[in-house]
ZAKOLDREN-955361 format. One record per residue (C-alpha): x, y, z; chain. Coordinates in steps of 0.02 Angstrom, whole numbers. Example, Ala and Ser with C-alpha at 12.3 -4.5 7.8 and 13.67 -1.06 7.14 Angstrom:
<site x="615" y="-225" z="390" ch="A"/>
<site x="684" y="-53" z="357" ch="A"/>
END
This chain:
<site x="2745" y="6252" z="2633" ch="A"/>
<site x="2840" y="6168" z="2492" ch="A"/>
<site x="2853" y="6202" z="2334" ch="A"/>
<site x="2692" y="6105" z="2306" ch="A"/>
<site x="2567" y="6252" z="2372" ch="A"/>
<site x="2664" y="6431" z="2411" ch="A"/>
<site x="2576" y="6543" z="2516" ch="A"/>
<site x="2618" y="6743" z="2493" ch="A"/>
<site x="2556" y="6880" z="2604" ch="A"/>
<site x="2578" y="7065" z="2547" ch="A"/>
<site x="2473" y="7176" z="2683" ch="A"/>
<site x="2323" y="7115" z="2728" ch="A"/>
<site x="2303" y="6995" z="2575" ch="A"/>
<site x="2364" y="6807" z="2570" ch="A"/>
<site x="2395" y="6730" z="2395" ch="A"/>
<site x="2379" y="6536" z="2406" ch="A"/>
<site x="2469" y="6443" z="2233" ch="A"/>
<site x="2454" y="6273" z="2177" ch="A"/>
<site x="2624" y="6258" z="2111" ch="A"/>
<site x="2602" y="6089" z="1998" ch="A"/>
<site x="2607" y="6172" z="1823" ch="A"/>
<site x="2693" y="6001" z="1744" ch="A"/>
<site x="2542" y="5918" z="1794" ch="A"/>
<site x="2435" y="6080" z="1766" ch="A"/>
<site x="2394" y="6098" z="1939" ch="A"/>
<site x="2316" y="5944" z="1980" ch="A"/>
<site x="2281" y="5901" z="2187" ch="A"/>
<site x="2349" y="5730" z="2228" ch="A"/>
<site x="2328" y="5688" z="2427" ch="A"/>
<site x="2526" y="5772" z="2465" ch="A"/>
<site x="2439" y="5948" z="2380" ch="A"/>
<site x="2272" y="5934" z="2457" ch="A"/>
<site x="2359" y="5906" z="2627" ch="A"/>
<site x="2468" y="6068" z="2601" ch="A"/>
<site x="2336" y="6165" z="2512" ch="A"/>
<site x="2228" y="6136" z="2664" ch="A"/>
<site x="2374" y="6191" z="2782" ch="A"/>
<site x="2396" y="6360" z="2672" ch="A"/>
<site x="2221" y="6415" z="2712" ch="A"/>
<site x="2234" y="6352" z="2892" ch="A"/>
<site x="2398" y="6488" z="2891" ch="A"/>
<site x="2300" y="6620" z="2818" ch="A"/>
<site x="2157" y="6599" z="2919" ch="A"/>
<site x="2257" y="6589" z="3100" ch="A"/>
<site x="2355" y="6761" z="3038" ch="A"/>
<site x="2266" y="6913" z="3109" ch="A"/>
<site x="2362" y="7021" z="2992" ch="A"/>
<site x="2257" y="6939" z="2833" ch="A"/>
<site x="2095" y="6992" z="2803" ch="A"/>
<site x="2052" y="6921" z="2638" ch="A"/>
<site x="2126" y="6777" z="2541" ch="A"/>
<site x="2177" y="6715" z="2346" ch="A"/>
<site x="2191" y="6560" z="2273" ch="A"/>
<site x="2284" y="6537" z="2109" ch="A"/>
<site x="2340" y="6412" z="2025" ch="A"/>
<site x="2534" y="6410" z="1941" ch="A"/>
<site x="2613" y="6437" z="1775" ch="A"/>
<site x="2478" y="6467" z="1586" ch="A"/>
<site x="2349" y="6366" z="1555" ch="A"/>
<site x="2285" y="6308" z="1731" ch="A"/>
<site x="2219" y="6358" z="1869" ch="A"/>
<site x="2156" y="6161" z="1966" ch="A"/>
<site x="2143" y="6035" z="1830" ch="A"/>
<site x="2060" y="5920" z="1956" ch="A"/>
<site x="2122" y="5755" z="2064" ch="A"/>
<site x="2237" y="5640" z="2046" ch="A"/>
<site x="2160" y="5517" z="1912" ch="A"/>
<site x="2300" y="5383" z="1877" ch="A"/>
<site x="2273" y="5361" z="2087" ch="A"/>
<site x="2086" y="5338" z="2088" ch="A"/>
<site x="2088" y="5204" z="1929" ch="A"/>
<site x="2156" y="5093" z="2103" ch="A"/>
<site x="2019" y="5142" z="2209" ch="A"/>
<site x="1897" y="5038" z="2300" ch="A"/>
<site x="1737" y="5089" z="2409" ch="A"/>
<site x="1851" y="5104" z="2564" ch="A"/>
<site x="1970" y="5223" z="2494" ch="A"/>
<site x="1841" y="5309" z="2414" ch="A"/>
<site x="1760" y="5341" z="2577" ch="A"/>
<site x="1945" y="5395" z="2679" ch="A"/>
<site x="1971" y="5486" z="2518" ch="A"/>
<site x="1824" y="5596" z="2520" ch="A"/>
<site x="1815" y="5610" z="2719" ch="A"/>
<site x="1993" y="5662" z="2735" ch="A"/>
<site x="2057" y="5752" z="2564" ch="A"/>
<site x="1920" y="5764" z="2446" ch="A"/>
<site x="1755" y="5854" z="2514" ch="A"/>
<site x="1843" y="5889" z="2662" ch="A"/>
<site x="1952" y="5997" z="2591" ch="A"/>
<site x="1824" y="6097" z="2504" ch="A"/>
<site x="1690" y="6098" z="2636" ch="A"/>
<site x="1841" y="6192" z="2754" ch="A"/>
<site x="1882" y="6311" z="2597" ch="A"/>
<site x="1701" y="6339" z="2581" ch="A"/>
<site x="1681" y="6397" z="2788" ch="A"/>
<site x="1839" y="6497" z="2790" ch="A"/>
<site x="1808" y="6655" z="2905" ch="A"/>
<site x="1872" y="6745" z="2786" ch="A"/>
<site x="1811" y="6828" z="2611" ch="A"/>
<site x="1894" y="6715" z="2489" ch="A"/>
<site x="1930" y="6728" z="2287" ch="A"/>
<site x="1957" y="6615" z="2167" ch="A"/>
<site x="2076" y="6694" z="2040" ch="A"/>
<site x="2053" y="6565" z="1876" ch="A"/>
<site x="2166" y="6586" z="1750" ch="A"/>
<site x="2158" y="6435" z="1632" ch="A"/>
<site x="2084" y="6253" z="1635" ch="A"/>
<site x="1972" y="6249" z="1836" ch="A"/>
<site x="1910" y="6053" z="1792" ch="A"/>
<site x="1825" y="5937" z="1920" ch="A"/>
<site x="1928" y="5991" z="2078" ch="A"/>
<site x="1963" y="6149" z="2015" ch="A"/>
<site x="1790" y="6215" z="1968" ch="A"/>
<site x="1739" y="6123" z="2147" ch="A"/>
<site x="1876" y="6235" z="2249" ch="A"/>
<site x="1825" y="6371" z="2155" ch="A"/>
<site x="1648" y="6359" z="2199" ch="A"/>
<site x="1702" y="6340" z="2358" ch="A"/>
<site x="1779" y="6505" z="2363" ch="A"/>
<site x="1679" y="6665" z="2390" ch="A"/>
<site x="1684" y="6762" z="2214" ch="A"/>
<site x="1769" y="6703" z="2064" ch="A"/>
<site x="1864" y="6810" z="1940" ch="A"/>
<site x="1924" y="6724" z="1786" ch="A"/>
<site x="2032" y="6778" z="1628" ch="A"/>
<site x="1960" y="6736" z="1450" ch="A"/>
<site x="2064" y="6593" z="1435" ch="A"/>
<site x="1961" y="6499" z="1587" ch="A"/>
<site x="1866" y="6330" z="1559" ch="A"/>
<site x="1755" y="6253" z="1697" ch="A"/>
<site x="1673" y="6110" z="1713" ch="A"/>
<site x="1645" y="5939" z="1791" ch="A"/>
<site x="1692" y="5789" z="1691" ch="A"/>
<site x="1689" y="5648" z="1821" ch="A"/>
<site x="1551" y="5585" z="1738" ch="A"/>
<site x="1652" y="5529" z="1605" ch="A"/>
<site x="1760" y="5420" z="1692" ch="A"/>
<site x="1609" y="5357" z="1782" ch="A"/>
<site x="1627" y="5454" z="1941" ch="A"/>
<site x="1521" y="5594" z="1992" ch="A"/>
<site x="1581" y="5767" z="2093" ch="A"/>
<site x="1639" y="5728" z="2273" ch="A"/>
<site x="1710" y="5884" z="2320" ch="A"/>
<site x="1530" y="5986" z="2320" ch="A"/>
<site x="1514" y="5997" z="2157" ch="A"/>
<site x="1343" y="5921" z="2135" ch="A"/>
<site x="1277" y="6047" z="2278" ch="A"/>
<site x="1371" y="6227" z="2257" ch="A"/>
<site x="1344" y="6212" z="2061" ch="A"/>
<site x="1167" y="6191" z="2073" ch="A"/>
<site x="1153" y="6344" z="2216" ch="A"/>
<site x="1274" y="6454" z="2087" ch="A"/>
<site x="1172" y="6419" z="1929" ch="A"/>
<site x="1018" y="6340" z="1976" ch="A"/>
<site x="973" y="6165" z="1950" ch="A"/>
<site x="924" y="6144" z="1777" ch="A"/>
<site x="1078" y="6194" z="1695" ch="A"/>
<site x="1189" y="6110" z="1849" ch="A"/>
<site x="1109" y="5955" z="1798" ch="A"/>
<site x="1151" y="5979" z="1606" ch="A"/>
<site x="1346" y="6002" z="1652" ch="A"/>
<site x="1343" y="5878" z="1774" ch="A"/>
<site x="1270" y="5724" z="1690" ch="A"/>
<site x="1346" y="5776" z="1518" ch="A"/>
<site x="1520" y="5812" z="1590" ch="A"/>
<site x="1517" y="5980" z="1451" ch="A"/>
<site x="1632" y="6093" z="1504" ch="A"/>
<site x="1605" y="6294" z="1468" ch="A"/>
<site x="1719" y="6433" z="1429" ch="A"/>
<site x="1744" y="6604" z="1524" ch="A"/>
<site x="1595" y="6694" z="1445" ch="A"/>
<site x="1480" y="6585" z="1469" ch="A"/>
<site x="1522" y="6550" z="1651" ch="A"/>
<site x="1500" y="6746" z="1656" ch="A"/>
<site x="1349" y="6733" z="1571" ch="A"/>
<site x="1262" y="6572" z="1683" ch="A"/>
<site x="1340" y="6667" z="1845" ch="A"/>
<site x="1466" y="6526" z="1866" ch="A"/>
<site x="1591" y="6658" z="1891" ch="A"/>
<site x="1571" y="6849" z="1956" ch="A"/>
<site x="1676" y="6940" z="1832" ch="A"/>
<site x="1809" y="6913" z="1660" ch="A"/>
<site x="1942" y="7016" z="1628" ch="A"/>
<site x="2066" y="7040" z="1497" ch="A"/>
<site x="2238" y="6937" z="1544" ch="A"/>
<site x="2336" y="7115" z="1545" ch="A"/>
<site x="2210" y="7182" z="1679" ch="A"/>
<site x="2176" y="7036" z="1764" ch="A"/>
<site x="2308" y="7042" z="1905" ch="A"/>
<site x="2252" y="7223" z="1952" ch="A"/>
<site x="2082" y="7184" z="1959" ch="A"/>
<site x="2108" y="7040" z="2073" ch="A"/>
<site x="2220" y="7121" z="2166" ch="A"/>
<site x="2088" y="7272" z="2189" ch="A"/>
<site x="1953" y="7173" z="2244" ch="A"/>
<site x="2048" y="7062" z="2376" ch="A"/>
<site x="2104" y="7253" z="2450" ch="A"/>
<site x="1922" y="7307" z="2444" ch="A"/>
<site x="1866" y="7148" z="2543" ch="A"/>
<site x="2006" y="7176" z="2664" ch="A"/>
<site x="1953" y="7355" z="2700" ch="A"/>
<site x="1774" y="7298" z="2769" ch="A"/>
<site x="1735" y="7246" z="2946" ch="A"/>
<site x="1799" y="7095" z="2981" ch="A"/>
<site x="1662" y="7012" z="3106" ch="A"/>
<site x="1531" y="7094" z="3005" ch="A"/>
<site x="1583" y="6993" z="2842" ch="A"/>
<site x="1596" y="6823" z="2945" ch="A"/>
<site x="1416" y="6835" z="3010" ch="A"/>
<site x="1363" y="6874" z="2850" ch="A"/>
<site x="1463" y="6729" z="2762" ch="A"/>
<site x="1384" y="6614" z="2908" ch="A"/>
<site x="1203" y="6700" z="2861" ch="A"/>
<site x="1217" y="6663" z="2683" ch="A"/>
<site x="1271" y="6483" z="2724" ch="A"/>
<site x="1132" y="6462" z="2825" ch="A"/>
<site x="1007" y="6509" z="2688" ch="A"/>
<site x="1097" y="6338" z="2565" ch="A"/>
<site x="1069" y="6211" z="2694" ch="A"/>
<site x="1159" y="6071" z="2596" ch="A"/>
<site x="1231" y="5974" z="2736" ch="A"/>
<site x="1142" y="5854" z="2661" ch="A"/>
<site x="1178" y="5849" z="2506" ch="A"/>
<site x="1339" y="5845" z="2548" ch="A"/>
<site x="1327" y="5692" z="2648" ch="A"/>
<site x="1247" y="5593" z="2516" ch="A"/>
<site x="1383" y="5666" z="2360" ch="A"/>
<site x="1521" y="5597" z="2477" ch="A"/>
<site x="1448" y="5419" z="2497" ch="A"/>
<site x="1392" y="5403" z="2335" ch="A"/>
<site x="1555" y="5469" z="2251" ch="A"/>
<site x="1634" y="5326" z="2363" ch="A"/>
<site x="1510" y="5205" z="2322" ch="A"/>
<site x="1560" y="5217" z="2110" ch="A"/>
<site x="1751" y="5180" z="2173" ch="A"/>
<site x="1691" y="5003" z="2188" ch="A"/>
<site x="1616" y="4990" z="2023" ch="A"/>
<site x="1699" y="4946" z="1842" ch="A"/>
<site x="1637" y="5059" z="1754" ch="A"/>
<site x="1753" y="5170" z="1850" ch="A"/>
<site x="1895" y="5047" z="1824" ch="A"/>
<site x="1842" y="5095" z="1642" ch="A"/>
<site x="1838" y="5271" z="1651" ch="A"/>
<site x="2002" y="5298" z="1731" ch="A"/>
<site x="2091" y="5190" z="1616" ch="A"/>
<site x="2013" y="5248" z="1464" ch="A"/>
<site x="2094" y="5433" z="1508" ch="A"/>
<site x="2255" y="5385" z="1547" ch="A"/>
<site x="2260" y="5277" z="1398" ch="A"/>
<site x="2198" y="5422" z="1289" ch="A"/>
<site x="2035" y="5328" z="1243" ch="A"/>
<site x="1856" y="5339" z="1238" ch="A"/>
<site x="1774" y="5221" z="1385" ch="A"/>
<site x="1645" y="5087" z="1342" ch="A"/>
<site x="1529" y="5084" z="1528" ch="A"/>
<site x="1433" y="4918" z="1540" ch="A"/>
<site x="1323" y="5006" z="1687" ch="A"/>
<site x="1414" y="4868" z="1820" ch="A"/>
END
C-alpha cells in the first residue's frame, strides 16, 4: 500500500484507512485502485476474519469521488469509470467473504455513504453526515447508491435523499436504519473494535453462506446494471458540465435539463 490507503492487521482484524485527510478522504481512480487492493489483501489472508474500513484524520470518513475529474467526463469515461473504479469497486466491497464494518467518523458523502452501504454494519460517531448529493451536480449515485439505500431504508425515504441530494446527520441515520449503531467519540474506538472481535469469533463458512443468503434475498443485479449506464449516460450531458463547475467554483448551478 502507499500512503494513500494503509491496511493494519492486529489478530484476526484488518483495519483498511483512506489516508487523504487534505482532501477529506476523497477516492480519485489512484485510491480506488489501492482501496480495492487493501480488501483484496485482507480477504486472501487466512489469519483475518473480519474487516474495518475507516477513513483518516477529523471530520471525514469518504467525502465521495473525485469531482474536479468528472467536470471532464464524457459518456465513454463515464462508462470505463463506473465498470472499472466506480461500481466496481463497491459491488466487490459489497461481496467480500468476509463480515465487513464501516467505521464513520465524520462527513460519508456520495462515495462514502455508497462504500459504506456496501459494507456489512455501520457504526458511526455523532459527528457523522451521510448522504448522496450527486444530484446536485446533475449526476446521480453510480456506486450502488440508488439500490443498497433503498434495501437499507426502504424506498420512499431513499427516493427523498436521492432526488433532493439532503444529506442527514448521525441520529437520524440511526433513527431511518441507515446506520446500525452511534456512539460517543470517546467510546467509539472500543466499540468498533469489540464488534469486529465478536464477528471474528463466529464460524467463518457459516457467516459467508449466510452473507451469500442474504444477498440472494436483494436481487439487484439489475438495478445495478441500469445505475451504472445511466450514471454514464449524464457524463455526456451539460447539465453535468454545470454541476461540476458550479462546486468547484463555490456556486449554485443553473441546469437547463440538456
Amino acid at each position: 500500500m502507499s500512503d494513500r490507503v494503509l491496511l493494519e492487521r492486529r489478530e484476526q482484524i484488518a483495519t483498511i484507512t483512506v489516508n487523504r485527510p487534505e482532501k477529506r478522504n476523497s477516492m480519485n481512480v489512484a485510491t480506488r485502485k489501492e482501496l480495492r487492493a487493501a480488501f483484496e489483501t485482507a480477504v486472501d489472508d487466512d489469519d483475518v476474519r473480519a474487516i474495518v474500513l475507516r477513513g483518516a484524520g477529523e471530520g471525514s470518513f469518504v467525502a465521495g469521488g473525485d469531482i474536479e475529474a468528472f467536470s471532464e467526463y464524457d459518456l465513454v469515461d463515464g462508462l470505463e469509470y463506473g465498470e472499472t473504479h466506480g461500481q466496481a469497486l463497491y459491488n466487490y466491497v459489497a461481496d467480500v467473504p468476509k463480515p465487513t464494518i464501516a467505521a464513520v467518523d465524520g462527513y460519508a458523502l456520495g462515495g462514502g455513504t455508497e462504500i459504506a452501504l456496501a459494507c456489512d454494519i455501520r457504526l458511526a460517531t455523532p459527528d457523522a453526515v451521510f448522504g448522496l448529493p450527486e444530484i446536485t451536480i446533475g449526476i446521480i449515485p453510480g456506486g450502488g447508491g440508488t439500490q443498497r439505500l433503498v434495501h437499507a431504508i426502504g424506498s420512499g425515504l431513499a427516493r427523498e435523499l436521492i432526488l433532493t441530494g439532503r444529506t442527514v446527520d448521525a441520529d437520524e441515520a440511526e433513527d431511518i436504519g441507515l446506520v446500525n449503531h452511534v456512539y460517543p467519540d470517546e467510546e467509539f474506538d472500543e466499540e468498533v473494535r469489540e464488534l469486529a472481535t465478536q464477528l471474528a469469533s463466529r464460524a467463518p463458512i457459516a457467516q459467508q453462506l449466510a452473507k451469500e443468503a442474504m444477498d440472494r434475498s436483494l436481487n439487484i443485479e439489475a438495478g445495478l446494471d441500469f445505475e451504472r449506464l445511466a450514471s454514464a449516460l449524464l457524463f455526456a450531458t451539460d447539465d453535468q458540465k454545470e454541476g461540476a463547475e458550479a462546486f468547484l467554483e463555490g456556486r449554485e448551478p443553473e441546469f437547463d435539463g440538456k
